[in-house]
N, CA, C and O of each residue as an XYZ file, in Angstrom:
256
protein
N       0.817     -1.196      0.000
C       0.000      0.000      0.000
C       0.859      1.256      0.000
O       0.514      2.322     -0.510
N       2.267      0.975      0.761
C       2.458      2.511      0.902
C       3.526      2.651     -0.474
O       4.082      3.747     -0.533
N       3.781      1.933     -1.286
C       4.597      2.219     -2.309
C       3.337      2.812     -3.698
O       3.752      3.364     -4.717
N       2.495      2.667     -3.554
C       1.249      3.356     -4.028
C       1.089      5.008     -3.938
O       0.720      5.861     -4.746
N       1.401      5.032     -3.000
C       1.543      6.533     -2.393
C       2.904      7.241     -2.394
O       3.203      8.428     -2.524
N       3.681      6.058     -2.196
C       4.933      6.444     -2.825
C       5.195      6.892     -4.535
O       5.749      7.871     -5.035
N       4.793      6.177     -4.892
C       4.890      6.153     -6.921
C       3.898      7.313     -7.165
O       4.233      8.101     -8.049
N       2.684      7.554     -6.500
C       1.587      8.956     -6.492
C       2.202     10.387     -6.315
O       1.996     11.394     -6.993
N       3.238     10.159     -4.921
C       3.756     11.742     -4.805
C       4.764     11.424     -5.744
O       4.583     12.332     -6.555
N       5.811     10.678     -6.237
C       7.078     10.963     -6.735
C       5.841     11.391     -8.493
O       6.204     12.278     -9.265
N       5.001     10.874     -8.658
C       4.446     11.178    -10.138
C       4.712     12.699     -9.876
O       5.525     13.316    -10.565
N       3.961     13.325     -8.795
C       3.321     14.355     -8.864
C       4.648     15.963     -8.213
O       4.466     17.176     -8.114
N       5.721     15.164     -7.961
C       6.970     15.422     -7.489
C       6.678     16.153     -6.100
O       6.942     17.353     -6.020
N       6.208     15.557     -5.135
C       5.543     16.205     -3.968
C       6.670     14.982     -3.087
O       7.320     14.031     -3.521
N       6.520     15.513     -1.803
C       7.610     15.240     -0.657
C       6.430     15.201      0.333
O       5.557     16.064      0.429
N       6.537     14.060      1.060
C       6.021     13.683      2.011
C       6.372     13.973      3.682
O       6.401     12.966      4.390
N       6.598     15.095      4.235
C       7.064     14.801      5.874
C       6.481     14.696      6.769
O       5.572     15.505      6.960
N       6.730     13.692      7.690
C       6.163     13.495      8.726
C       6.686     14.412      9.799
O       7.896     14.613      9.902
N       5.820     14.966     10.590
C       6.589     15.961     11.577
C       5.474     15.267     12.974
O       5.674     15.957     13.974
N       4.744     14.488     13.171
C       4.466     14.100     14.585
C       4.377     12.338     14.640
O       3.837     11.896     13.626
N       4.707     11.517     15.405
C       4.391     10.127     15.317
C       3.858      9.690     16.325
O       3.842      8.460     16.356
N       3.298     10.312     17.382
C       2.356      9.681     17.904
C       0.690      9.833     17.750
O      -0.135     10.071     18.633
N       0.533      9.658     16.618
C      -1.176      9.364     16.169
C      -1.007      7.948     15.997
O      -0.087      7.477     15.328
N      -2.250      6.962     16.841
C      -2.371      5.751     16.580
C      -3.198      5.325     15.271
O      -3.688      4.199     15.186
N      -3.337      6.353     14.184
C      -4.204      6.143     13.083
C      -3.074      5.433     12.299
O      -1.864      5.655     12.240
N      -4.079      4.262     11.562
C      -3.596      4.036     10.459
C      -2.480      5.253      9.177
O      -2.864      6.373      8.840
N      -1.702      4.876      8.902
C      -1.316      5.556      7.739
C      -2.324      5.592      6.523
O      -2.653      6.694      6.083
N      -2.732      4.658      6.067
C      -3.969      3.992      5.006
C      -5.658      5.551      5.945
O      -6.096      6.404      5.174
N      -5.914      5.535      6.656
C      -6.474      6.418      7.790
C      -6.308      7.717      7.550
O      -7.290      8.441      7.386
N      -4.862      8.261      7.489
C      -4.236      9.557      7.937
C      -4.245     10.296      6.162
O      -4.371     11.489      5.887
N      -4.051      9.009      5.084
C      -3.942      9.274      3.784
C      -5.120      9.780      3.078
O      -5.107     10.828      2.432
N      -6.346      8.863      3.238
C      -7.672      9.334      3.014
C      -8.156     10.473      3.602
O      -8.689     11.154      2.725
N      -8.238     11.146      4.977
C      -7.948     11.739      5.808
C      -7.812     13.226      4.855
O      -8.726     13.997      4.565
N      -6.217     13.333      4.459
C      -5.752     14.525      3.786
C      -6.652     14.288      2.444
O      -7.298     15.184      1.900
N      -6.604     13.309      2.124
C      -6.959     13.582      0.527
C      -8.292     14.103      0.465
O      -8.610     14.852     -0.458
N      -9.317     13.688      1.604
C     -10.537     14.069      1.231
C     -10.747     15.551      2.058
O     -11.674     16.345      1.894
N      -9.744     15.655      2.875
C      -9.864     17.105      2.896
C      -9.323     18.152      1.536
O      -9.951     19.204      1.410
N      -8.539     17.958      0.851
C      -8.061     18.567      0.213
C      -9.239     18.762     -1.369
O      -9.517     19.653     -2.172
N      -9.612     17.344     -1.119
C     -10.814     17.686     -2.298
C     -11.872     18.593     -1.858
O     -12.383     19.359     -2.675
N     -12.310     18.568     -0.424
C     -13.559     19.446      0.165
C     -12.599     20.770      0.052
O     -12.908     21.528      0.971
N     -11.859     21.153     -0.508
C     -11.178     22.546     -0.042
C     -11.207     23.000     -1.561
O     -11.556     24.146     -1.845
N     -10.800     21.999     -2.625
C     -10.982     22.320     -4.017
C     -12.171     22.493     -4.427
O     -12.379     23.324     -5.311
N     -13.374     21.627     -3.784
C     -14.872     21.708     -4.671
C     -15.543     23.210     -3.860
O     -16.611     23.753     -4.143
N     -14.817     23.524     -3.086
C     -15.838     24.405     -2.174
C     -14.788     25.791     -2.977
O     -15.268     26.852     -3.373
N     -13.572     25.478     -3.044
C     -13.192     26.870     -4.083
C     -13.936     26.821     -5.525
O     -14.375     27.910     -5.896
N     -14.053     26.196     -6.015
C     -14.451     25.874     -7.466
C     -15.749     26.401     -7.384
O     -16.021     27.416     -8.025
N     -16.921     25.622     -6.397
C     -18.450     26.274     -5.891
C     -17.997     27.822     -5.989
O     -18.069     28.362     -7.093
N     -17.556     28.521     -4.929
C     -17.209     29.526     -5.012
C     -17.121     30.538     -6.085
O     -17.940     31.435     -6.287
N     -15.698     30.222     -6.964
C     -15.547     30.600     -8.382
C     -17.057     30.725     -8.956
O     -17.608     31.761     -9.328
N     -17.616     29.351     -8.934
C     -18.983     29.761     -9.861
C     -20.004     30.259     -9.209
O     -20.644     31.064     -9.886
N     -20.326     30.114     -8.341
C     -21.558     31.037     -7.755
C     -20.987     32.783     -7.761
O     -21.743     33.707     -8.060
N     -19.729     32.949     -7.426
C     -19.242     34.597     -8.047
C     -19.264     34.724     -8.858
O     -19.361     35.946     -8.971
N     -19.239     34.202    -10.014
C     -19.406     34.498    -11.605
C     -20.846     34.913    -11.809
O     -21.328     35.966    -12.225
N     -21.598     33.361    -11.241
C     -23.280     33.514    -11.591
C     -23.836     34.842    -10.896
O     -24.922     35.204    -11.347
N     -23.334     35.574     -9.958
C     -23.810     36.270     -8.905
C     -23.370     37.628     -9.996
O     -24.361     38.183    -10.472
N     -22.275     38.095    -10.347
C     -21.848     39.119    -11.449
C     -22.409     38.691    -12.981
O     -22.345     39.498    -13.908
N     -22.764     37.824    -13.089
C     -23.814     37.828    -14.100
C     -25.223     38.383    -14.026
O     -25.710     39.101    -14.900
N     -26.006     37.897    -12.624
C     -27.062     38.640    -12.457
C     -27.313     39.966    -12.317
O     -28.369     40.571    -12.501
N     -25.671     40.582    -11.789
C     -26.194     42.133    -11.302
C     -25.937     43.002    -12.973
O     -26.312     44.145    -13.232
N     -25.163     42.003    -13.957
C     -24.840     42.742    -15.523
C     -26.866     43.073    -15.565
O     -27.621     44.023    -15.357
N     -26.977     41.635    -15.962
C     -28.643     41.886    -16.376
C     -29.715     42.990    -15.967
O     -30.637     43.476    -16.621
N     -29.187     43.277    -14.372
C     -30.195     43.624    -14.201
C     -29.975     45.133    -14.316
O     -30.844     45.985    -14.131
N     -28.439     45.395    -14.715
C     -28.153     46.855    -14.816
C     -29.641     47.481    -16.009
O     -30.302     48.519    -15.990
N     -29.669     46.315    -16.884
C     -29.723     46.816    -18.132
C     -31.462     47.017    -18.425
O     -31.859     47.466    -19.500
């Protein structure tokens, strides 16, 4: 499993450090963990992006 994650960051040329070791979580745990935070941080910027667009679209229209 962890050479998976290994071959993932070296694709993506990212460095892995560990800076605390006493969490009794799984690594497999701690991995999902970041990743699905990092997607809730991308879809909620992206939401963002488009609801500000849609939102400056409505106020063009209604100038007019």
């Amino acid at each position: 499993m962890a050479s998976n994650y290994k071959y993932l960051f070296q694709k993506f040329r990212t460095e892995i450090v560990v800076i605390s070791v006493g969490d009794p979580k799984l690594d497999s745990e701690q991995a999902f963990e970041e990743i699905a935070s990092m997607l809730h941080y991308y879809l909620m910027n992206m939401y963002s992006k488009r609801r500000n667009h849609s939102i400056g679209l409505d106020m063009k229209v209604n100038r007019t």
